[in-house]
NULUMVEX-734416 format. One record per atom (N, C-alpha, C): residue in three letters; x, y, z. Coordinates in steps of 0.05 Angstrom, whole numbers, padded with zeros to 5 digits, always signed. Layout:
% residues N
ALAXYZ ...
% end
This chain:
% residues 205
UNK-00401+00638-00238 UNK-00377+00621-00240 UNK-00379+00598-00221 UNK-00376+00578-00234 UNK-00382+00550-00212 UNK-00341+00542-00194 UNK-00344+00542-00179 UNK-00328+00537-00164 UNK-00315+00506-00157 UNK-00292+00497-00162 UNK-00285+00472-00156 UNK-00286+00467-00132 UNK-00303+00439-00118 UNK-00299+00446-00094 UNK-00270+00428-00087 UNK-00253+00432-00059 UNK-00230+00419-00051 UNK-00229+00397-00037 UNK-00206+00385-00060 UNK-00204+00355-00063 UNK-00186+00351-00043 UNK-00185+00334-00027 UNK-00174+00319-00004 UNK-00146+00290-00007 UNK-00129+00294-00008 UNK-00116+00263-00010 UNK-00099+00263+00005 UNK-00102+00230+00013 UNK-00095+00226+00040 UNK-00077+00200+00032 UNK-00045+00203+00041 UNK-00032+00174+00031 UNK-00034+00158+00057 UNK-00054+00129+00058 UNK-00052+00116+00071 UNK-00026+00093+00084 UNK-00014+00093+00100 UNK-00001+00068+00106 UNK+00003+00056+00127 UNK+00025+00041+00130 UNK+00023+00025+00154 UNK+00034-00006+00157 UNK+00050-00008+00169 UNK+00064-00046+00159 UNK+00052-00055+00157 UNK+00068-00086+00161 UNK+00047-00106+00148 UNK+00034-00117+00176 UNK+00011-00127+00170 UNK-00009-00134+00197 UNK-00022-00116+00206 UNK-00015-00090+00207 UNK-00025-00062+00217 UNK-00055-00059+00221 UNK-00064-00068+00198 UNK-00089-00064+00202 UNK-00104-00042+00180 UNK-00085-00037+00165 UNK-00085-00011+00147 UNK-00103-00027+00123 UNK-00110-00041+00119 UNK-00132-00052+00103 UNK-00157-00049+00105 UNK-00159-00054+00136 UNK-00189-00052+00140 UNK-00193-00025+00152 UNK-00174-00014+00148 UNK-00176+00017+00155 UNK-00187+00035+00137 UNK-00176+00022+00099 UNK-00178+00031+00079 UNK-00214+00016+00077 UNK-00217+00002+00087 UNK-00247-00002+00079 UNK-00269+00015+00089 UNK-00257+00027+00116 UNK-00278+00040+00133 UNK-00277+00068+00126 UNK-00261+00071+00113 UNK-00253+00095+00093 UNK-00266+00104+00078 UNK-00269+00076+00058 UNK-00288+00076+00029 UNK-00323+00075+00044 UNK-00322+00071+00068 UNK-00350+00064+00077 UNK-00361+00098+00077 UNK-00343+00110+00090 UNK-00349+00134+00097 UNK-00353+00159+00075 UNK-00347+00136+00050 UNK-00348+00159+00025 UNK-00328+00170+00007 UNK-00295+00160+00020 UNK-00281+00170+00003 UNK-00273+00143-00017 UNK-00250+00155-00042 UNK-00254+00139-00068 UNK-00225+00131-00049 UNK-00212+00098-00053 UNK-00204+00088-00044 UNK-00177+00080-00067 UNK-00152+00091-00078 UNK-00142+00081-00089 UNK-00120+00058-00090 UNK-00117+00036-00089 UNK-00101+00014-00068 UNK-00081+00007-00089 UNK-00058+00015-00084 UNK-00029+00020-00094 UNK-00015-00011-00104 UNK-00023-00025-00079 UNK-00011-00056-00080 UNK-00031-00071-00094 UNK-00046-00058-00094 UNK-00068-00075-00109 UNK-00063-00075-00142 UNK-00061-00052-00146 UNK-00056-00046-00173 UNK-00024-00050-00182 UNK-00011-00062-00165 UNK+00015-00067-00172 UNK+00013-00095-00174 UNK+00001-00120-00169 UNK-00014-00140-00168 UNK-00018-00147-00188 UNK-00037-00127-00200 UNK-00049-00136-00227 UNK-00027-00128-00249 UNK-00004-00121-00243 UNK+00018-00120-00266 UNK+00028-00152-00263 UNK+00031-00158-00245 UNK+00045-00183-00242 UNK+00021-00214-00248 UNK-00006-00207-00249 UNK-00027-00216-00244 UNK-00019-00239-00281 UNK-00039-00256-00293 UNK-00036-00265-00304 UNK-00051-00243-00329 UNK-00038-00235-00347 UNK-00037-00215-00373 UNK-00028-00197-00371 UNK-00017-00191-00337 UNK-00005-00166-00330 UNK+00025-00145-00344 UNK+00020-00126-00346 UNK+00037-00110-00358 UNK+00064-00113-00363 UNK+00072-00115-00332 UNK+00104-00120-00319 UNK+00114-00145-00325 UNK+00095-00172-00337 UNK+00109-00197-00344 UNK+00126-00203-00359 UNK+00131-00191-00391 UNK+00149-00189-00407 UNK+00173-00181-00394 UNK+00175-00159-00386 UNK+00192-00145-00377 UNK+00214-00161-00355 UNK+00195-00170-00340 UNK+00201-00197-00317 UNK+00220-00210-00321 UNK+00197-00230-00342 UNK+00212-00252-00363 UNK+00244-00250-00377 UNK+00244-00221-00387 UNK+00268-00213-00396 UNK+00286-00214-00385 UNK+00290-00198-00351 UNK+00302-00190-00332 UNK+00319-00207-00322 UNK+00293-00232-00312 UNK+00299-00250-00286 UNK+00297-00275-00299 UNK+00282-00284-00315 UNK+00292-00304-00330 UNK+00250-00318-00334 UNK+00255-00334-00354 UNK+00221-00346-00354 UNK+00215-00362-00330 UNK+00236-00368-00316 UNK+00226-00386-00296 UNK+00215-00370-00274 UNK+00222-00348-00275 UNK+00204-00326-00248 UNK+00173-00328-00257 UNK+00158-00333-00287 UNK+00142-00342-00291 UNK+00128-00358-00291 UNK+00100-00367-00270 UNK+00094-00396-00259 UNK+00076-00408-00289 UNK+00078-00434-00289 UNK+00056-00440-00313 UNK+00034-00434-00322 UNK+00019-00418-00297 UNK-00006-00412-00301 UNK-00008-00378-00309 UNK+00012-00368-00321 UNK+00030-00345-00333 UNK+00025-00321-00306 UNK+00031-00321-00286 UNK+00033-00296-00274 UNK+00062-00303-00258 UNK+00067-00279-00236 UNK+00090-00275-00231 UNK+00096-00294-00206 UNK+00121-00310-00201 UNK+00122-00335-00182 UNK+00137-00311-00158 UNK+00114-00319-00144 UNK+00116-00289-00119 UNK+00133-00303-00089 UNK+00137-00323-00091 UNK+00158-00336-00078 UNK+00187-00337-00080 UNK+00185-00344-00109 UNK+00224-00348-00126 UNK+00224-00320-00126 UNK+00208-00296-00134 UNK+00213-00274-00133 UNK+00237-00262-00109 UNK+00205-00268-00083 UNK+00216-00258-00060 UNK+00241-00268-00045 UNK+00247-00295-00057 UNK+00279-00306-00054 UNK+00298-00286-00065 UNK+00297-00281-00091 UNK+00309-00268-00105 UNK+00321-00241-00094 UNK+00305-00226-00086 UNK+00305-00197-00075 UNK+00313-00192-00056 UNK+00304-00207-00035 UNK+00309-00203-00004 UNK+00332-00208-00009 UNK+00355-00185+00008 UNK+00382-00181+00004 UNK+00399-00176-00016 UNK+00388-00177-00028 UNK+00393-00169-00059 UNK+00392-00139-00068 UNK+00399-00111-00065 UNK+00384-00091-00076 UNK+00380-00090-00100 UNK+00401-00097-00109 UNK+00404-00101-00141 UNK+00380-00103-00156 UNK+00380-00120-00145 UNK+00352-00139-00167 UNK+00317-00124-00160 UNK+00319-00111-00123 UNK+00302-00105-00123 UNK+00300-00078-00130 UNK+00318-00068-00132 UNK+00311-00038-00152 UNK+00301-00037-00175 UNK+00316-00069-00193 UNK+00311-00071-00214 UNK+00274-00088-00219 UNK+00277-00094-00200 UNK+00236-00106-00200 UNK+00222-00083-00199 UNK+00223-00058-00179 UNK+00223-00042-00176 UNK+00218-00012-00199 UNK+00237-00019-00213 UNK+00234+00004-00248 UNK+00224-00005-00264 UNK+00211-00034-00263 UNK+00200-00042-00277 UNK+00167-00042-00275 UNK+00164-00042-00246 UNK+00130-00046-00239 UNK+00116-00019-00228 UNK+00144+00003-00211 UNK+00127+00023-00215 UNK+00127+00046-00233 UNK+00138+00049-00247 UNK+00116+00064-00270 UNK+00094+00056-00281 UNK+00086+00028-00279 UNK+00058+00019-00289 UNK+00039+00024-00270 UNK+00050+00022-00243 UNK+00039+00036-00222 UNK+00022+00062-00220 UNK+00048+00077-00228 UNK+00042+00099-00225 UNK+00028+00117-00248 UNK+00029+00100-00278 UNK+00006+00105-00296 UNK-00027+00100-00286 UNK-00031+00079-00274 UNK-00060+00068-00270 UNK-00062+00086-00245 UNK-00040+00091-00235 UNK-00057+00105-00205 UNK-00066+00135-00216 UNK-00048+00137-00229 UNK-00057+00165-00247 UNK-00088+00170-00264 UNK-00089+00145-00280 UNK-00115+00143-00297 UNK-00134+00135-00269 UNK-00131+00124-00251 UNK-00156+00117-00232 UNK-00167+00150-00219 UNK-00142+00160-00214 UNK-00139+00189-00201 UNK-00160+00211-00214 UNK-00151+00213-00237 UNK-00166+00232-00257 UNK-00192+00220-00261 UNK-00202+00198-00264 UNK-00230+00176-00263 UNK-00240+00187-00242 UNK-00231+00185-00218 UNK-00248+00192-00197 UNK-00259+00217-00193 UNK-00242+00236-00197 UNK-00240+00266-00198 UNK-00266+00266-00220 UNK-00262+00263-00239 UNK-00280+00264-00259 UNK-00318+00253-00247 UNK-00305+00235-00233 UNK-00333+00226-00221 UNK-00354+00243-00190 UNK-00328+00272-00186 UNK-00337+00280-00168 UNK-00332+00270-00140 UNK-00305+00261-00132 UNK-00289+00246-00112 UNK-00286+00278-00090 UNK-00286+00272-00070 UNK-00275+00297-00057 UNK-00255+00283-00036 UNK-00251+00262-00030 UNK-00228+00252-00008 UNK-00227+00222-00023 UNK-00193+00233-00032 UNK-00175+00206-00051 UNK-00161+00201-00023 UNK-00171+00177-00026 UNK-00151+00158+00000 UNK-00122+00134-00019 UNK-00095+00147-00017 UNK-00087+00139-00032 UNK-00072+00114-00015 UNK-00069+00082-00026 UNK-00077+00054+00001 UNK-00041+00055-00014 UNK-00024+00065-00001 UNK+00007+00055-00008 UNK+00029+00043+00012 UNK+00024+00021+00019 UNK+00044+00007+00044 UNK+00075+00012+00047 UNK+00084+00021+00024 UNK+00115+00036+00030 UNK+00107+00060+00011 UNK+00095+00069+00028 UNK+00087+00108+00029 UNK+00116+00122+00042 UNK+00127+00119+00070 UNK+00142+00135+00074 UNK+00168+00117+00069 UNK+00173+00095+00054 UNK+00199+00086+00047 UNK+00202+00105+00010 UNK+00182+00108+00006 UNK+00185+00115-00022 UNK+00198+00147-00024 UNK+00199+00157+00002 UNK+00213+00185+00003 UNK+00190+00206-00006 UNK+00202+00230-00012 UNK+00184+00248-00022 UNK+00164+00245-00057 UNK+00172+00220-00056 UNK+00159+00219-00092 UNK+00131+00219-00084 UNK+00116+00207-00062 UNK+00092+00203-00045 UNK+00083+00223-00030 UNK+00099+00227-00021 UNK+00092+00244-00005 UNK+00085+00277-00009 UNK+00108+00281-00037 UNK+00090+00307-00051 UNK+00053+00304-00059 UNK+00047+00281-00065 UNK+00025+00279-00071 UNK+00003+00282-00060 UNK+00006+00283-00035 UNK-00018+00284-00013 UNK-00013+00300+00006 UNK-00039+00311+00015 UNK-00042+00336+00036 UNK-00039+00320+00066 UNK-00041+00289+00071 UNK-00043+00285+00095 UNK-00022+00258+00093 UNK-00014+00250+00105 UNK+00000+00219+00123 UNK-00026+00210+00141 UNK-00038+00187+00141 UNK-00047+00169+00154 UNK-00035+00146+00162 UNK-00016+00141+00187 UNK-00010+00126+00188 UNK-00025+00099+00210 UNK-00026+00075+00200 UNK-00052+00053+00222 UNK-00021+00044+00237 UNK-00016+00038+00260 UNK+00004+00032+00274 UNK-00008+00016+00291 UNK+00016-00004+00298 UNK+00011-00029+00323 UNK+00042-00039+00335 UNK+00040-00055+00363 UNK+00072-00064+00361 UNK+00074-00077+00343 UNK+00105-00079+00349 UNK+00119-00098+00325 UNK+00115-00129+00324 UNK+00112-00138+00348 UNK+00088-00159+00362 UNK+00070-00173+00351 UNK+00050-00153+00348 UNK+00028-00151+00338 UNK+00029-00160+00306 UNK+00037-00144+00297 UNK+00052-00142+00266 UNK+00055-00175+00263 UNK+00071-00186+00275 UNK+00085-00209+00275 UNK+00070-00237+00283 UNK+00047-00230+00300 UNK+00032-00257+00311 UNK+00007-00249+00285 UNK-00009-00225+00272 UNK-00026-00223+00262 UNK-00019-00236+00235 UNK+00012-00231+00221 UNK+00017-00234+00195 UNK+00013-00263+00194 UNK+00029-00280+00214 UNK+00036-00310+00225 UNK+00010-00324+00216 UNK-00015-00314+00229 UNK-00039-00327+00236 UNK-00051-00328+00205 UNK-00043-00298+00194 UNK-00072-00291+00167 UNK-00056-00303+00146 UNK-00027-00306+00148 UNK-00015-00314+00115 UNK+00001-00340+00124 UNK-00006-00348+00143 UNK+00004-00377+00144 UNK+00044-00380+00143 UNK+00054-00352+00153 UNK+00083-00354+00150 UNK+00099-00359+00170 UNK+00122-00363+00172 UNK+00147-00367+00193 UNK+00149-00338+00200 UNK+00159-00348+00235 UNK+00159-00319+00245 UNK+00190-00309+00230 UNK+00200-00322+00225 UNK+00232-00322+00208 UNK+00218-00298+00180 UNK+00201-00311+00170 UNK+00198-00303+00147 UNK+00170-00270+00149 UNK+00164-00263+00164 UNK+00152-00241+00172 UNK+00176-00219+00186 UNK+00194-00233+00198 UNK+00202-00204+00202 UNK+00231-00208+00177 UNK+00231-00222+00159 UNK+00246-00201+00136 UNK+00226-00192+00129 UNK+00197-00190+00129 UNK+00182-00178+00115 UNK+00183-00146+00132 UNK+00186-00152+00155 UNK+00178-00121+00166 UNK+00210-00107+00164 UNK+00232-00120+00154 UNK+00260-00119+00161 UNK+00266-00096+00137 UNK+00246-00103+00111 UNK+00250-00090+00091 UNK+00225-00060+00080 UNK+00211-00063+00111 UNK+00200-00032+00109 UNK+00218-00018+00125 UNK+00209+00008+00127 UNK+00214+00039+00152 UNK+00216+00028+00175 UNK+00226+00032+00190 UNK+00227+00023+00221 UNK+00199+00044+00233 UNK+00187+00035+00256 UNK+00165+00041+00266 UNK+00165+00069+00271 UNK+00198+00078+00290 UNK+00197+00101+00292 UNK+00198+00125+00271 UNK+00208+00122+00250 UNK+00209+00135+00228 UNK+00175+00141+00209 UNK+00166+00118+00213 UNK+00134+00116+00200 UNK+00120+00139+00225 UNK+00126+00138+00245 UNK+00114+00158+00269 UNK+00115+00181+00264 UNK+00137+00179+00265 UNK+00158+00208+00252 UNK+00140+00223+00232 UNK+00141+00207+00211 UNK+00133+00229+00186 UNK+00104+00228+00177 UNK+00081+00218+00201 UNK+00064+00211+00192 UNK+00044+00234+00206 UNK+00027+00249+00194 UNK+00007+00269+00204 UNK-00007+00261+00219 UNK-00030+00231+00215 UNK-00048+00228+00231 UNK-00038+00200+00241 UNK-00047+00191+00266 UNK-00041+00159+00270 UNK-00060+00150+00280 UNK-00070+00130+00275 UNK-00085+00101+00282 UNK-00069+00081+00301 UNK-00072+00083+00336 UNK-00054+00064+00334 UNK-00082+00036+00344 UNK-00071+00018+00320 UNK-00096-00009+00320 UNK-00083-00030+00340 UNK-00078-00023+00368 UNK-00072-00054+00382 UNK-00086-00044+00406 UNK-00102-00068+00411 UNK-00120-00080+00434 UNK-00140-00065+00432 UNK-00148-00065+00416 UNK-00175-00044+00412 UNK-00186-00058+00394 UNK-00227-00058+00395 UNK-00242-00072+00381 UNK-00247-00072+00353 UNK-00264-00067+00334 UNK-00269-00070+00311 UNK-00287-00032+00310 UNK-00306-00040+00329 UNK-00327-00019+00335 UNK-00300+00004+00347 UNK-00285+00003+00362 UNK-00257+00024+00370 UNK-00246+00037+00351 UNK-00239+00022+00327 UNK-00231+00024+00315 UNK-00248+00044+00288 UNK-00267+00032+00287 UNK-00282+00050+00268 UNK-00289+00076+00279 UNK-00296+00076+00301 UNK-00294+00107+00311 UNK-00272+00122+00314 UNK-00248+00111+00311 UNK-00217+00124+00301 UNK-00223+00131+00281 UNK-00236+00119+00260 UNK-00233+00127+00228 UNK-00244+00148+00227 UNK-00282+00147+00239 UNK-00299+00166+00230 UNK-00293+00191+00255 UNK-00274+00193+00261 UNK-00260+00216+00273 UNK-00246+00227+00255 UNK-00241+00223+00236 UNK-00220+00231+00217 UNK-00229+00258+00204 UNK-00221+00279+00190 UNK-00229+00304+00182 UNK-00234+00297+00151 UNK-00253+00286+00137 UNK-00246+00275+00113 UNK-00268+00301+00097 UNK-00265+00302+00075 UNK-00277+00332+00056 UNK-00300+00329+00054 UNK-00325+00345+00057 UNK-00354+00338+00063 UNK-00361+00330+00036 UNK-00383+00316+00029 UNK-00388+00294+00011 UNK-00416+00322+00000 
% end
């Protein structure tokens, strides 16, 4: 009798700036299948994407930019402070989400995956719907600082407009809280850092 061997999944997160990106790379370096949550929520909004009709319906054609994908600016006007609307962006994009993360899921498995690194940036805002899914919390952590001068520099934003961005995740202590493993990525190198990762207990290959 051949024996399944045991599959590993690990919900990655971590605010914005954190560093939880290139965390997820050194991840995939090391062997595990990498599934990136925002990424694939992206491509609903992307130009042919799934969630655009739906959009269109909702919020009106003008949330649609000419070059047909989703205007990720008027959006984020829209929402911020708003729950309403962002619940309602929200029932619309993740179940598409959560179909493709599903079909990538079973793809990989199929391919002989033994550590699913699942890449979800509101992992512990999403409550237990996430968190049933995985055997581990990885959380990449930095100050709030940090967060704030890194986002500034890489996306060209107002420090005004980064911390509604961090305003509308988990607060730091709560991400601490419920998180199994932590990464914390401030003042530490590139080479520091990867030896945090490949410390990690990940399922032998």
């Amino acid at each position: 009798m051949t024996l399944t061997p045991p599959l590993l999944r690990i919900g990655l997160t971590g605010g914005i700036g954190s560093g939880k990106s290139t965390v997820a790379q050194m991840l995939a370096k090391r062997g595990a299948t990498v599934i990136d949550a925002d990424a694939i929520s992206r491509q609903t909004t992307a130009k042919g994407g799934a969630a655009l009709p739906a959009i269109a319906k909702t919020f009106g054609a003008n949330f649609i930019t000419i070059e047909g994908t989703l205007d990720r600016e008027r959006m984020r006007d829209r929402v911020f402070g708003d729950s309403t609307a962002k619940q309602t962006l929200e029932s619309i994009i993740h179940p598409l989400v959560a179909l493709e993360t599903q079909r990538q899921t079973q793809a990989a498995i199929d391919q002989g995956a033994r550590t699913l690194v699942f890449d979800v940036p509101l992992l512990i805002e999403s409550g237990s719907r996430w968190r049933a899914q995985v055997d581990f919390v990885l959380l990449v952590d930095c100050a709030p600082e940090t967060q704030i001068q890194r986002v500034m520099a890489r996306n060209d934003l107002s420090r005004e407009t980064v911390l509604q961005i961090m305003a509308a995740q988990a607060p730091r202590s709560q991400k601490l809280t419920a998180a199994d493993w932590t990464i914390h990525n401030d003042g530490i190198s590139l080479d520091e850092l990867r030896a945090c990762v490949h410390d990690l207990p990940l399922a032998p290959t």
